[in-house]
C-alpha positions as CSV (number, residue, x, y, z in Angstrom):
1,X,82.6,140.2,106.2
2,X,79.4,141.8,104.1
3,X,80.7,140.1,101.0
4,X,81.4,136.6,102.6
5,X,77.7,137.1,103.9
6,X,76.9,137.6,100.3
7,X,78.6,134.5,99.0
8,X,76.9,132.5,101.5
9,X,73.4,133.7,100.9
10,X,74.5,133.1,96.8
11,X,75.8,129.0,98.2
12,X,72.5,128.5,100.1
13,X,70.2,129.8,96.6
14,X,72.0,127.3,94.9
15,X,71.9,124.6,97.7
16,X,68.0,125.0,97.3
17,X,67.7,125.4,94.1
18,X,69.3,122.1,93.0
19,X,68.5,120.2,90.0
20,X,65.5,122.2,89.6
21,X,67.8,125.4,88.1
22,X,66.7,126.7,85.5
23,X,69.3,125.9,81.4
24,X,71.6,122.9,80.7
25,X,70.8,120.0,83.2
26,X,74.2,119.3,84.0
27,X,73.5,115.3,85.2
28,X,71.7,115.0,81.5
29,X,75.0,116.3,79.9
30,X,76.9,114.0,82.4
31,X,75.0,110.8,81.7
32,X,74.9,111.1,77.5
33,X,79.2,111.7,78.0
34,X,79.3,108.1,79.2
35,X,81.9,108.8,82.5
36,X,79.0,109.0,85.0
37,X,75.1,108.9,85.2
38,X,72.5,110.8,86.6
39,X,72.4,108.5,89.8
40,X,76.0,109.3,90.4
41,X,75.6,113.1,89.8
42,X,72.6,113.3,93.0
43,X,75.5,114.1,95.0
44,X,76.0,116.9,93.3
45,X,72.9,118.3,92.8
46,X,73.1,121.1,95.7
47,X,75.0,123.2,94.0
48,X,73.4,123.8,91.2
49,X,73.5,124.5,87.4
50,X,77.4,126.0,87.1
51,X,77.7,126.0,83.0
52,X,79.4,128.6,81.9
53,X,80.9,129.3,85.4
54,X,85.0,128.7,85.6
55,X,87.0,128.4,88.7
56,X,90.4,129.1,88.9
57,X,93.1,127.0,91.1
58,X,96.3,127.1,92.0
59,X,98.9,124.5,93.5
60,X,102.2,123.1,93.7
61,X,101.1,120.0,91.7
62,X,103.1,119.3,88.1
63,X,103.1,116.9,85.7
64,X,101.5,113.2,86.3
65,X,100.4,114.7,89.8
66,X,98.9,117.7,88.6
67,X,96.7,115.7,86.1
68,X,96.1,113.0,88.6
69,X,93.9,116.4,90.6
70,X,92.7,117.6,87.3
71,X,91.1,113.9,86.8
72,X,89.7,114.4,90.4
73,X,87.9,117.3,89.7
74,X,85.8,115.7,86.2
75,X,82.9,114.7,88.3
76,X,82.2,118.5,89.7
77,X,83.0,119.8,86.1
78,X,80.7,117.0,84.3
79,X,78.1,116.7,87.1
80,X,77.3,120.8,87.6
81,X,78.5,122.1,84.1
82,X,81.5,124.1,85.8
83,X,84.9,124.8,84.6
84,X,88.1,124.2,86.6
85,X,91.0,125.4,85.2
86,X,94.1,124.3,87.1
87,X,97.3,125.4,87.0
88,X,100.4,123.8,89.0
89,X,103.8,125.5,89.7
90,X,106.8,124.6,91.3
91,X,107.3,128.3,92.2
92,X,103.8,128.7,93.8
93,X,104.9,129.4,97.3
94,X,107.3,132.6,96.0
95,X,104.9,133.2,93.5
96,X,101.0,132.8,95.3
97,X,101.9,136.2,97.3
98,X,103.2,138.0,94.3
99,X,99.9,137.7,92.7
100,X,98.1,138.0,95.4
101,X,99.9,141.5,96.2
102,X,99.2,142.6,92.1
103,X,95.7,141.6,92.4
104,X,96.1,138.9,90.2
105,X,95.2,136.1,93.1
106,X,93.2,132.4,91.8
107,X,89.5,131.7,93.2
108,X,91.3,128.7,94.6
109,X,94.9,128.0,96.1
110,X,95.9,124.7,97.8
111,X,98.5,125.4,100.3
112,X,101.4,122.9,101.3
113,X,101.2,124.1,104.9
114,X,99.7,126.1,108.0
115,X,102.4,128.7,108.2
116,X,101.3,130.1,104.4
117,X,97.8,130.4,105.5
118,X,98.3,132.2,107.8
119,X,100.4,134.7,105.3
120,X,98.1,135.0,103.0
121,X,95.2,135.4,106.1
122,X,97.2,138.6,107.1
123,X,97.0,140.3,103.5
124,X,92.9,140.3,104.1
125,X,92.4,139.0,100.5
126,X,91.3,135.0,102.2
127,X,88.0,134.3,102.2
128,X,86.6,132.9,105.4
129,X,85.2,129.0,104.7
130,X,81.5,129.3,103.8
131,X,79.4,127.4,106.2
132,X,79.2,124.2,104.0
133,X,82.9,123.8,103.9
134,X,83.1,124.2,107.9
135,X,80.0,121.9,108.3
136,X,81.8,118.9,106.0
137,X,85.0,119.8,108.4
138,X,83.3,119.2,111.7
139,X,82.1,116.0,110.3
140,X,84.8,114.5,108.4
141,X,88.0,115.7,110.1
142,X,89.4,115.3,113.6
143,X,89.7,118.4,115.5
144,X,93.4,119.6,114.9
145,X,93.0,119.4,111.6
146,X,90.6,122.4,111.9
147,X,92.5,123.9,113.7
148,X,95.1,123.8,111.3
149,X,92.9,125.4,108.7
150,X,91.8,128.1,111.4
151,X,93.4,131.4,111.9
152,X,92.6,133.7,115.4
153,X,89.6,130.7,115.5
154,X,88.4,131.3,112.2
155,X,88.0,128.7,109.7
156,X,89.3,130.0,106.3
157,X,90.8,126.5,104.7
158,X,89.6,123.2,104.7
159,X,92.0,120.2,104.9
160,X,92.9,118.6,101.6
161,X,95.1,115.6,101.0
162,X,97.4,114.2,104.5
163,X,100.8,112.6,104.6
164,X,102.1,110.7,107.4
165,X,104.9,109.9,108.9
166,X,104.9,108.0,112.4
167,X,105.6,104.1,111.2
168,X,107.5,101.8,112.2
169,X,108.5,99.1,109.4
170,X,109.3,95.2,110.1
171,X,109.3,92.1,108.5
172,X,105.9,90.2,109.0
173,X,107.4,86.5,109.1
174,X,110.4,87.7,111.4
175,X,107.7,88.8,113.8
176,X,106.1,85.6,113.2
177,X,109.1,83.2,113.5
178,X,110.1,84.6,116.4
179,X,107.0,85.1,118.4
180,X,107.0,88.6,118.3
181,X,103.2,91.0,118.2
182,X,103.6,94.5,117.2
183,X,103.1,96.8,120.2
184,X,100.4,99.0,121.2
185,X,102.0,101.8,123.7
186,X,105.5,102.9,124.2
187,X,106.2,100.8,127.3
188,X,105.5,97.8,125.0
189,X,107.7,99.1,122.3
190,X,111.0,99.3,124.6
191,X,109.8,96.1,126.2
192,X,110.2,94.8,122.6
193,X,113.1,96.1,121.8
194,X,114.6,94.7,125.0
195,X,113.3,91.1,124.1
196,X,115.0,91.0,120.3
197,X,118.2,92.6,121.9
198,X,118.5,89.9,124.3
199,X,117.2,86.8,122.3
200,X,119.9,86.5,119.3
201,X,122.3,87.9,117.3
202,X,120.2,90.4,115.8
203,X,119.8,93.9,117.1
204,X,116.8,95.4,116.8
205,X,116.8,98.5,115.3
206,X,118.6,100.2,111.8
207,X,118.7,103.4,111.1
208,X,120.3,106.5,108.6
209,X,120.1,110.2,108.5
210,X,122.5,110.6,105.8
211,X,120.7,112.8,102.9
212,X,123.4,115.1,101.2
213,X,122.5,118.4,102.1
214,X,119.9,117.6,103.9
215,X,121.8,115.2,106.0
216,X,119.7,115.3,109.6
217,X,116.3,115.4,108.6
218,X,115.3,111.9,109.5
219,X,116.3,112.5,113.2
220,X,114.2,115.7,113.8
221,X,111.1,113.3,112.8
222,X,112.3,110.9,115.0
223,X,112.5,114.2,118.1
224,X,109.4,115.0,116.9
225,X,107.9,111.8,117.3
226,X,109.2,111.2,121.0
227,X,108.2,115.1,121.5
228,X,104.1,114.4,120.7
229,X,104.3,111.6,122.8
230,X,106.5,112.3,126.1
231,X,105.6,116.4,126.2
232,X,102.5,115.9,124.9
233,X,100.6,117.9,121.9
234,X,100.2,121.1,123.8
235,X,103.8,121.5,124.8
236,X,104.7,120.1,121.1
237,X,102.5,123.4,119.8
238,X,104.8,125.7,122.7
239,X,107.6,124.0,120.9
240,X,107.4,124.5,117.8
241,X,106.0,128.5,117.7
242,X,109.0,128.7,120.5
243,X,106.9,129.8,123.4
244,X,108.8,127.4,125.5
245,X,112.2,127.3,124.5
246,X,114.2,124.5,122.6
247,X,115.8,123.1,125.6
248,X,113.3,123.2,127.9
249,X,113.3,120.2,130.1
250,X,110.0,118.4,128.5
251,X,112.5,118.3,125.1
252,X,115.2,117.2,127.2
253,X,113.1,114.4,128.5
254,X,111.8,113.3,124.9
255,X,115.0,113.5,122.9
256,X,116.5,111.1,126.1
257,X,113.6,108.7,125.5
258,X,114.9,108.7,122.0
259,X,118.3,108.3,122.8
260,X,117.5,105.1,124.8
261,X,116.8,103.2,121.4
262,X,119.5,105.3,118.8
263,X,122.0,105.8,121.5
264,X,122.1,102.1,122.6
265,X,124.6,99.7,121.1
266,X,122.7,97.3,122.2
267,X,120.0,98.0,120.4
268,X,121.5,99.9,116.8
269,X,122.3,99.7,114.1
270,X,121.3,96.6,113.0
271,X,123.3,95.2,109.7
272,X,124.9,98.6,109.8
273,X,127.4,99.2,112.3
274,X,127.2,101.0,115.4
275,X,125.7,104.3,117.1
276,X,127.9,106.7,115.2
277,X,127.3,104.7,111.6
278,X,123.2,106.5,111.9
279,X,125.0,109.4,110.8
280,X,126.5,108.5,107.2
281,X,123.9,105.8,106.3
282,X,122.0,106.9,103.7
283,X,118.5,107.2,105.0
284,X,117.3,106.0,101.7
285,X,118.5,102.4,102.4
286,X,118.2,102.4,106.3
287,X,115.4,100.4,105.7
288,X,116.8,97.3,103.9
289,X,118.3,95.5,106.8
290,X,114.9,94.4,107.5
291,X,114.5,92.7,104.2
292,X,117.9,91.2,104.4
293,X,116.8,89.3,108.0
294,X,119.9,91.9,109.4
295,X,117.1,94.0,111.5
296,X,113.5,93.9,112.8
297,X,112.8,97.7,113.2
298,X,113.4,100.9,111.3
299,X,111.1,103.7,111.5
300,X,110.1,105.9,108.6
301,X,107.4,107.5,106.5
302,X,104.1,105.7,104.9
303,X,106.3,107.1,101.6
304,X,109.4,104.9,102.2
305,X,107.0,101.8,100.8
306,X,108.1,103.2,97.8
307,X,112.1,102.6,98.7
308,X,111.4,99.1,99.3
309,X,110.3,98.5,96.2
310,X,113.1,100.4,94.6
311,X,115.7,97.7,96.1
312,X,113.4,94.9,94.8
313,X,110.5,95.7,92.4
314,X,109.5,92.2,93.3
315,X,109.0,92.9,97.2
316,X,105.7,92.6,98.2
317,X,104.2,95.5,101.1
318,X,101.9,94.9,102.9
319,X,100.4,92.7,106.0
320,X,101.4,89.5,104.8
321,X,104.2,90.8,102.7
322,X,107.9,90.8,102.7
323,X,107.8,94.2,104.5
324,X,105.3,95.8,106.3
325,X,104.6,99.0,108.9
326,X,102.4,99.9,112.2
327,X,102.2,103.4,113.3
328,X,104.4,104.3,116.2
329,X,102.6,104.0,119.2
330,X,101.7,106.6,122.0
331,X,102.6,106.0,125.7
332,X,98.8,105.1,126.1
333,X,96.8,102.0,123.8
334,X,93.9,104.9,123.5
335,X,96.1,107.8,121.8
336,X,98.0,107.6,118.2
337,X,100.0,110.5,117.9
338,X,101.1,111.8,114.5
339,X,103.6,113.6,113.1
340,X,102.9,114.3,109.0
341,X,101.6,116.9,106.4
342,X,98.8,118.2,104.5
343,X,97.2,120.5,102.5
344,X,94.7,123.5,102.5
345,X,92.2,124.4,100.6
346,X,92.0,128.5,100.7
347,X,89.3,131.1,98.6
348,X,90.2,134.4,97.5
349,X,87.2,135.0,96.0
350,X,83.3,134.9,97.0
351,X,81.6,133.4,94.1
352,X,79.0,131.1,94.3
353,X,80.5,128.5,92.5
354,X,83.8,129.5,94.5
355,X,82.3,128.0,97.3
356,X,80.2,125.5,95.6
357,X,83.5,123.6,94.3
358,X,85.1,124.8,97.9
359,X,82.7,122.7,99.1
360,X,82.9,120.1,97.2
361,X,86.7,119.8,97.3
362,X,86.0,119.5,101.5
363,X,83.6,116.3,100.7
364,X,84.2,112.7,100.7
365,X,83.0,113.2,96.8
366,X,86.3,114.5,95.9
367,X,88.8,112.5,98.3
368,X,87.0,109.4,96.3
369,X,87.2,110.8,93.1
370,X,91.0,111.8,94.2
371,X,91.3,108.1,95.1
372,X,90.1,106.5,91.6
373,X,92.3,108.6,89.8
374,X,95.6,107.7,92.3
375,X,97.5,104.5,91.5
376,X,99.4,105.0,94.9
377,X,101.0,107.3,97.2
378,X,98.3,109.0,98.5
379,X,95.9,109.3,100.6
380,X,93.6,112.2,103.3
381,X,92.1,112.1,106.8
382,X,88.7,112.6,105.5
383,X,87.2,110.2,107.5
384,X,84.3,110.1,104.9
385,X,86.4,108.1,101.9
386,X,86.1,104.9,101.1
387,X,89.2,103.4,102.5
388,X,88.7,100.6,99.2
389,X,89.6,102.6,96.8
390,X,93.0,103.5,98.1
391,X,95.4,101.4,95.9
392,X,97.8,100.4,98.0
393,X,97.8,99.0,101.7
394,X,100.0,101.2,103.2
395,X,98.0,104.2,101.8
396,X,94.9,102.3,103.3
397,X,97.0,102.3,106.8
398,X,98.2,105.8,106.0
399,X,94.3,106.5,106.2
400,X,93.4,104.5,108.9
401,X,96.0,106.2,111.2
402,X,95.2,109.9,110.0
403,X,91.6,109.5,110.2
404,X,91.1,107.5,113.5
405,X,89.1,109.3,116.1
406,X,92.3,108.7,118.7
407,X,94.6,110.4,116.0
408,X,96.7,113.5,117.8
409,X,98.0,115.0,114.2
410,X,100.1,117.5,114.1
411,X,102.4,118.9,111.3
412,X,106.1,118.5,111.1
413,X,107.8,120.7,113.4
414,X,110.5,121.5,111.5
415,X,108.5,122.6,108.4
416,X,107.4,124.9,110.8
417,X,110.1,126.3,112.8
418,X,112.1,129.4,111.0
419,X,114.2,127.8,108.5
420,X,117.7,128.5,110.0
421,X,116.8,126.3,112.8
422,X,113.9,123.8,111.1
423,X,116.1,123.4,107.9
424,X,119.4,124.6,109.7
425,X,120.7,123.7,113.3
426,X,118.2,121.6,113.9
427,X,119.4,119.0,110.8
428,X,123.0,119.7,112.2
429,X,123.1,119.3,115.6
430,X,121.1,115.9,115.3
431,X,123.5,115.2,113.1
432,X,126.2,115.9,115.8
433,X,124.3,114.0,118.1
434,X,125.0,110.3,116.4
435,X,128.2,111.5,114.7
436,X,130.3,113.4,117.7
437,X,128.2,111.5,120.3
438,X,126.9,115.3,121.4
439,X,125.3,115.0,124.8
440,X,121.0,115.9,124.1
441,X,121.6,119.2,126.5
442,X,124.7,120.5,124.3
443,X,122.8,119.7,121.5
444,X,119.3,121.3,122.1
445,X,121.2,124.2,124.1
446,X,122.8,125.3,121.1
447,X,119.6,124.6,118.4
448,X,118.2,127.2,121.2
449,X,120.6,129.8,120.7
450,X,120.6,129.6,117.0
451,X,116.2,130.5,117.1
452,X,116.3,133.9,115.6
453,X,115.8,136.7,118.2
């Protein structure tokens, strides 16, 4: 605690002093290098005269990703005379506690997740988010997200970059030739789904969970989806840290809501086969039904964009494309729940320029600067980028859906759960559910029995 207060009397010398420090003016430096001028280096100006200062960060980002964040950080390095040196692993999550534990720990670590915060919180070696950070939080993020980055109500990591996952994907000019608007609450969604069932040859909805190994995994996005809407996000948080148990009867009542679209013959699976054919369908070409006029809905990930074009490299995404997706909606117009991801941006040491580039990494600077630099794929819910510079539309949407006020995020349950169950029974019994036609109490009776005691 005395050293954070430290740090945070060091941030708030450099947030006065300004340009006005004393060596190298950085924004001179900036504007004779020809990638940015003076005027766009004012932004940067609170923090100070850095030269000779080097940060160290550490993340799970490689190759063409990794340099696409390197990239995103030239306008802190060029604009305050800082050094970031970056370094991306694919064993960072087995590793970051290692060298955290040998004393060897970065300034900087961006964490995939909630659950290794709070880790690496418990060893005492986290840094608690300097007041500029949590002031850019308040102010550019919606309140889960916070709470996300929070531990026992303390604010130790700011949101980074956001995936998400609650879409629904269709076929513009179907919707068109047959008459059809996308719906707005749940109700109007079924109502929908009734309508196309009942109005041609063409059922509704295709789905696949098939993924090798991971065979399953679509369906518990799908539970989780009908979970944040029917329970509701508090219950969904009792879910998932098992303070109510797996089978308690708000689940019960979700996964049945499911099963009243994936369960239906009526309504599944489109250009597929039938209820049990969910199973072994590959979830990587669930989708492409749709584009064959076989189906009207799938549901799936902001990501599966890039499937589409994988089956035709010609395809065009996006609102008056061949394909095109609107985020699943809640059981009320004014609430989006969604399911997704995201990453955190944790100190583990109380430099200045620690928090100077903390800060800066928690401003809509960087998620623009992270956006020039990003062809496609992805995008943040810091509600302070320009939503422009996204490349593609569906990371525009992406955007729209994480960052709108009435946006109830939270992270995939399963990620969260203990991994014999998240990435265990859970995959298998949803599995059993489509493939053995498994009742939803025998199914989330024995998931509940498998949770580790």
């Amino acid at each position: 605690m005395k050293k954070q207060g430290i740090a945070a009397i060091a941030l708030a010398g450099l947030l006065g002093l300004g340009a006005c420090s004393s060596g190298t003016n950085p924004s001179a430096t900036v504007e004779q290098s020809g990638s940015a001028d003076a005027s766009e280096c004012a932004a940067y100006e609170s923090y100070g005269d850095l030269s000779g200062k080097t940060i160290t960060v550490y993340a799970t980002f490689i190759d063409t990703e990794g340099e696409q964040y390197t990239d995103s950080f030239k306008p802190f390095e060029e604009c305050t005379g800082a050094k970031v040196a970056f370094e991306g692993s694919r064993e960072f999550e087995s590793q970051l506690p290692v060298r955290v534990k040998a004393g060897n720990a970065p300034d900087i670590a961006i964490l995939p997740q909630p659950g290794l915060l709070k880790t690496m919180v418990a060893t005492g070696k986290v840094v608690k988010a300097p007041e500029t950070v949590a002031a850019n939080v308040d102010k550019y993020w919606t309140a889960s997200w916070k709470d996300y980055g929070s531990v026992d109500g303390t604010l130790y990591a700011a949101p980074l970059g956001a995936s998400a996952k609650s879409f629904i994907w269709y076929s513009p000019k179907m919707f068109s030739d047959a008459g059809l608007t996308v719906p707005t609450t749940w109700d109007e969604l079924m109502a929908l789904t009734e309508k196309i069932a009942t109005s041609g040859d063409i059922k509704p909805w295709c789905a696949g969970i098939e993924s090798g190994d991971a065979t399953g995994w679509p369906a518990t996005d799908w539970v989780e989806d009908v979970v944040l809407r029917f329970a509701g996000p508090e219950n969904y948080d009792k879910w998932v840290s098992h303070e109510i148990p797996f089978n308690d009867p708000s689940i019960v009542e979700s996964v049945d809501a499911m099963g009243k679209i994936l369960k239906n013959d009526k309504y599944v699976n489109a250009g597929i086969g039938d209820v049990q054919s969910i199973a072994s369908e590959p979830w990587t070409d669930a989708g492409y039904p749709i584009v064959e006029g076989q189906c009207y809905l799938s549901r799936a990930a902001s990501f599966y964009a890039t499937n589409f074009t994988t089956y035709d490299e010609n395809l065009k995404v996006g609102p008056d494309g061949d394909v095109w997706a609107f985020a699943m909606p809640g059981k009320t117009a004014d609430s989006q729940p969604v399911i997704g991801g995201g990453d955190f941006v944790a100190a583990f040491a109380d430099r200045p320029e620690v928090a100077a580039f903390q800060t800066f990494l928690s401003s809509p600077e960087w998620a623009n600067a992270k956006a020039k630099v990003t062809p496609q794929g992805w995008t943040t819910a810091n509600q302070g980028l320009d939503k422009s510079l996204l490349a593609s539309p569906i990371d525009q949407l992406a955007f729209e859906t994480l960052a709108s006020p009435k946006s109830e995020f939270r992270f995939d349950g399963s990620d969260l759960m203990p991994s014999e169950v998240g990435a265990g029974t859970f995959w298998k019994q949803m599995t059993a559910y489509f493939a053995q036609n498994k009742s939803t109490k025998d199914v989330l009776d024995a998931i509940e029995a498998s949770w580790p005691k």
